[in-house]
N, C-alpha and C positions, 0 to 999 in steps of 0.2 A: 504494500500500500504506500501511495505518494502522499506526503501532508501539503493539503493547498488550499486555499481561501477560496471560497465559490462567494461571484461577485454579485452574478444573478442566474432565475433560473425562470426556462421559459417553456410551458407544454405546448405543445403542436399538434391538431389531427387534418388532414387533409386527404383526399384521392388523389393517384399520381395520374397522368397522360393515360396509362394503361384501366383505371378504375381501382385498383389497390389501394382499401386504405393502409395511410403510413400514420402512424400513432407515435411519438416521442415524447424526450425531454430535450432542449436545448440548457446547456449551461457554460459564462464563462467565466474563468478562474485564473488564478493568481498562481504560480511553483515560485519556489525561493529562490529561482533562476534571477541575478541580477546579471543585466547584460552591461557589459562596459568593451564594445570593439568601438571602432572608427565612423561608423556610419549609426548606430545603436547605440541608446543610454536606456537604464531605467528596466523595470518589470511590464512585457507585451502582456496582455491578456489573452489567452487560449480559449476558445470555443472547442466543444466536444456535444456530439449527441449520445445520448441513451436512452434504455427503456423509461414507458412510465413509471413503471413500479420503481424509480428512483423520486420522484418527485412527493409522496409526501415522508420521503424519510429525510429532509431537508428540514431540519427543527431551526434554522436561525439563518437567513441569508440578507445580510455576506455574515459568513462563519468558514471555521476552519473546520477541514474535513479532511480525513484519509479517503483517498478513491482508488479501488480497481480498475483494470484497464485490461482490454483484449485488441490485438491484433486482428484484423481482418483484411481481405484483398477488398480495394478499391475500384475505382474506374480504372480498365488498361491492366490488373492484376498489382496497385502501386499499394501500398499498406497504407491502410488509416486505422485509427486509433477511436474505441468505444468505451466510456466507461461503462461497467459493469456493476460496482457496488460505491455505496460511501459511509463511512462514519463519520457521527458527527463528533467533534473533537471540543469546539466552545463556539461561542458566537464572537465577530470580529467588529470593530468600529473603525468604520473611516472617517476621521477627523481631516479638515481643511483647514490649512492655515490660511492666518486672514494675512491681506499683503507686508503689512506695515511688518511681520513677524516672519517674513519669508526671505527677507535683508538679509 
């Protein structure tokens, strides 16, 4: 399990071009990846889909969460990436600083 702050989380139901329905969970989230290269600063946020059955085990969002992940072929055979499970760890608070405190 990865420990990562889930920022938001968003359910999806729709039918595709074919008539299937597709049922998910959209979520995006924070890893303690800080980037520091030439072109990159700072923490990206990552999008991931999974199943419903993740969406009400989400007790605090944005909170910090352990999630599983599975490997799957993609478009073209290329890997993408699904969570599978999450624990909840605590709840997180983003705080903004006001300008005059960002000097």
């Amino acid at each position: 399990m990865e420990k990562c702050i889930v920022l938001s989380a968003r359910r999806y139901s729709f039918r595709d071009d074919a008539g299937k329905q597709v049922d998910g969970v959209t979520l995006n989230y924070l890893t303690g990846d800080v980037e520091k290269e030439q072109d990159r600063l700072g923490m990206e946020p990552i999008t991931i889909t999974g199943g419903l059955d993740l969406f009400p085990v989400l007790q605090a969002v944005p909170g910090v969460y352990e999630m599983d992940f599975k490997q799957r072929p993609g478009p073209r055979g290329r890997p993408t990436l699904q969570v599978t499970g999450v624990r909840f760890v605590s709840p997180a608070r983003v705080v903004a600083a006001q300008a005059s405190e960002a000097k």
